[in-house]
C-alpha positions in Angstrom: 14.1 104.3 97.0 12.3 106.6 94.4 14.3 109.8 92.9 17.9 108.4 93.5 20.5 108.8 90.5 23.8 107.4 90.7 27.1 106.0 88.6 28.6 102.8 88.3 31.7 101.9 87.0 32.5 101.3 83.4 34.8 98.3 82.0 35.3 98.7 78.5 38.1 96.4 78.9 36.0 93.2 79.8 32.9 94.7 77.7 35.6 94.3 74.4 35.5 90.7 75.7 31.7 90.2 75.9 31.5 92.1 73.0 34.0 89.3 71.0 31.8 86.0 72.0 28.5 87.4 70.5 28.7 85.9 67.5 28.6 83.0 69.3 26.0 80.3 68.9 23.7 80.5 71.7 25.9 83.3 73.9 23.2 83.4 76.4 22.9 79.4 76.8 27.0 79.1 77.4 26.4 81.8 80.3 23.5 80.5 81.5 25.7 77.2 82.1 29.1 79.0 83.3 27.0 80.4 85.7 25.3 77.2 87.2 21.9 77.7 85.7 21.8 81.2 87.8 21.3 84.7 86.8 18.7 83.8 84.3 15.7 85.9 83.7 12.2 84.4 83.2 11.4 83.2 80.2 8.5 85.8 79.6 10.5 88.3 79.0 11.1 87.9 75.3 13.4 90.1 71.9 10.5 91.8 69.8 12.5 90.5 67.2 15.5 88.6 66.8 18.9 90.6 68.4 21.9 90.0 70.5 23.3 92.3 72.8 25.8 92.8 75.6 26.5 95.7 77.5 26.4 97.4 81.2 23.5 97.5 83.2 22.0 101.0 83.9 18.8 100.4 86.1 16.2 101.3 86.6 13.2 101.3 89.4 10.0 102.4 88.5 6.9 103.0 91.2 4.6 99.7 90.2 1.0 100.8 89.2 2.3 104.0 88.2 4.4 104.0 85.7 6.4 106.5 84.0 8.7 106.8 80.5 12.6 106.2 82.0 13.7 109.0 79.4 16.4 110.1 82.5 18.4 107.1 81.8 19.2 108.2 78.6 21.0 111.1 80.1 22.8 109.1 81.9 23.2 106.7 79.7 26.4 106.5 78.1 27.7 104.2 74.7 28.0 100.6 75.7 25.3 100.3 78.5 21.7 98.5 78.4 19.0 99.9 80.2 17.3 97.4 82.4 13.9 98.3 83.8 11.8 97.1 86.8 8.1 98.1 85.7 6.7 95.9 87.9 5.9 93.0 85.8 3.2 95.4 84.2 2.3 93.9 80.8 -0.6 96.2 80.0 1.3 100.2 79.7 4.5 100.2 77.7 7.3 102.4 78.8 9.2 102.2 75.7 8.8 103.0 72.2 10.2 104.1 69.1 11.2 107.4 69.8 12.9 106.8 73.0 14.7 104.0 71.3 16.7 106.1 68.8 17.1 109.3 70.9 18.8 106.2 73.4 20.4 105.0 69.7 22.0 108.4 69.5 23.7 108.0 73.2 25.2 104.6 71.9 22.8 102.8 74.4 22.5 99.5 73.0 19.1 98.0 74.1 16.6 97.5 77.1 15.6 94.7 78.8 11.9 95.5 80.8 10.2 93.8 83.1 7.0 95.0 82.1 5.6 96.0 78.3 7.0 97.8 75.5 5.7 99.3 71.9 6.5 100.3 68.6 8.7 97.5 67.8 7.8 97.6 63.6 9.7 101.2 64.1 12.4 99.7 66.7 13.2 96.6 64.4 13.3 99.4 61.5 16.2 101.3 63.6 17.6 97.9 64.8 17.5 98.7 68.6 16.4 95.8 70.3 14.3 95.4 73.5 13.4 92.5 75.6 10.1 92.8 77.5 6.3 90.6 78.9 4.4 91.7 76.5 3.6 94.4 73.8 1.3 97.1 74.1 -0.1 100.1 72.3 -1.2 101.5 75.5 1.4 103.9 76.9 2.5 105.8 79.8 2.5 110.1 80.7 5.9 111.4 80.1 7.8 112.6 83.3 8.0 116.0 81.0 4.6 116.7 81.5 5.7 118.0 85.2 3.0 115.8 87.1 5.4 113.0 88.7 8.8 111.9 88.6 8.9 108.6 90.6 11.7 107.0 89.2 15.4 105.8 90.4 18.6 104.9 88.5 21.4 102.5 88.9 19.6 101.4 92.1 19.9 97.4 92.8 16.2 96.3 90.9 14.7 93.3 90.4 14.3 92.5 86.4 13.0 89.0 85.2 12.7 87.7 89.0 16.6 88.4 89.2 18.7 90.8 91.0 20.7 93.6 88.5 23.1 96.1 89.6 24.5 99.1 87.9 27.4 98.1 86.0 26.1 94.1 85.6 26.8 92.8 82.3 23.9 92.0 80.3 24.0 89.0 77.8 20.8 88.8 75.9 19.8 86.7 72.4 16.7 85.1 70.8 16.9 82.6 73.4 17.1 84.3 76.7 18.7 86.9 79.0 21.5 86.3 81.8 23.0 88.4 84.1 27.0 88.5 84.7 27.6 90.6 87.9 30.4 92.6 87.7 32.6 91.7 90.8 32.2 87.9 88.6 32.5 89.2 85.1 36.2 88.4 84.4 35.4 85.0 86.2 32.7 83.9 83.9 34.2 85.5 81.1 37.0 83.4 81.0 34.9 80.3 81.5 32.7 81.6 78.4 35.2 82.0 76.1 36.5 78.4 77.0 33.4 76.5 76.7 32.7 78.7 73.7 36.1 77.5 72.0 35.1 73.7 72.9 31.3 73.6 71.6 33.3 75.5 68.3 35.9 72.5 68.2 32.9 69.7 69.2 30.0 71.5 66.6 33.2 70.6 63.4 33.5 67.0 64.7 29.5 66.8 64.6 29.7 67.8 60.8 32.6 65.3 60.4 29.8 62.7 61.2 31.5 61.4 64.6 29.3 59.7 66.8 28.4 60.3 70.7 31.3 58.1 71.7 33.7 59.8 69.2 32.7 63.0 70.9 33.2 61.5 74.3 36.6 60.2 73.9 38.0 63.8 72.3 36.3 66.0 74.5 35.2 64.0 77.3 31.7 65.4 77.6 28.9 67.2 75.0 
């Protein structure tokens, strides 16, 4: 499956959507339940520092045990997307950094999400460009520049976080955790987001009114 590069289709319209409930307390919690408790990546794979994001899924597959720096997804790349990365589970050779996060910055890439190690996150949280990986490493990869391999896909189906991403998923990721909206669902689950969003908004002002458990249960019929 190595050396395949392909598209995906862009939704701006529905990304405008995701985009409106990340303010939202917990975004990745009220997806996590639209979607049954699916679609939810281990809870190893952590923000180097505290972020939100949402955005399109470019993939990534990597060749486990032999890693290399994904630097052709940010050719592809395009403004709005959120590179995803199956490294294998690798937590001891990073295959990002600080560099590659603001030349991916400069494409309007908004993040990555790794299953497997990053680095340089005192320069990454300087920049604000988040990533969510195992661990954090100062040990790096070899760049695919340096001509000796290039064993790499993109926007392949991967495996990320012991779940399955596609190209063109929607990515919801926060302090807390991050889910995986796939697309041919996205307007589904959107619509189920923004209502249980708009009802933990309406039950969180009763809470500061003082009302009690039952209060809450007669208005809203659940918590």
């Amino acid at each position: 499956m190595l050396k395949i590069f392909n598209e995906f289709e862009r939704r701006p319209d529905l990304l405008a959507r995701f985009d409106a409930l990340l303010p939202t307390y917990s975004i990745s919690c009220i997806f996590a339940d639209v979607m049954y408790r699916q679609n939810v990546m281990h809870s190893a794979i952590k923000p180097a520092f505290k972020a939100k994001v949402t955005g399109q899924a470019i993939t990534v597959q990597l060749s486990g045990g032999d890693l290399v720096d994904p630097l052709r997804a940010l050719e592809m790349g395009q403004p709005g997307d959120v590179i995803c990365v199956d490294a294998g589970g690798d937590t001891e050779v990073s295959v990002c950094g600080g560099l590659m996060g603001g030349l991916a910055q400069n494409r309007g890439i908004r993040g990555m999400i790794v299953d497997g190690a990053g680095r340089d996150i005192d320069e990454l949280e300087d920049i604000n460009w988040p990533i969510w990986t195992r661990a954090i490493t100062a040990r790096g990869t070899h760049t695919m520049f340096s001509q000796r391999k290039e064993e790499l896909s993109i926007n392949v189906p991967i495996q990320c976080g012991g779940v399955v991403v596609r190209p063109g998923d929607f990515i919801v990721a926060d302090t807390i955790g991050v889910c995986v909206v796939p697309l041919d669902k996205a307007e589904e689950m959107l619509t189920l987001a923004e209502e249980q969003a708009e009802r933990e908004k309406n039950t969180r002002a009763w809470v500061k009114q003082g009302k009690t458990v039952e209060d809450l249960l007669r208005e809203f019929g659940r918590i």
